[in-house]
C-alpha angles and dihedrals in degrees: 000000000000115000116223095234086056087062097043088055101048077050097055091051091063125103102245097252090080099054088085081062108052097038080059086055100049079050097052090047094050102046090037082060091041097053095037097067123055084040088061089050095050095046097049085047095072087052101044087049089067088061109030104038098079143100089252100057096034076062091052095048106030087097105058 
């Protein structure tokens, strides 16, 4: 795993015109991770309710 002072470093040896860029990347991945998601919960919603939302499976669970 990447430690977060090993990234701070590789950043500082950059020439300063690259800093924009990186700060836009930070800014992708973070938005990419953000949007993905909740997307991927709402779509596998609609499945899982197929299978979970029965009588069968409100008994299994009704004791926990």
């Amino acid at each position: 795993m990447v430690a977060m002072n090993q990234v701070v470093r590789e950043i500082e040896t950059l020439p300063n015109e690259y800093f924009q860029e990186v700060l836009d990347f930070v800014g992708y991945l973070k938005q990419n991770r953000l949007k993905k998601i909740p997307d991927t919960m709402l779509l596998s919603e609609q499945a899982l309710a197929k299978e979970w939302d029965t009588p069968e499976e409100d008994t299994a669970w009704a004791s926990l």
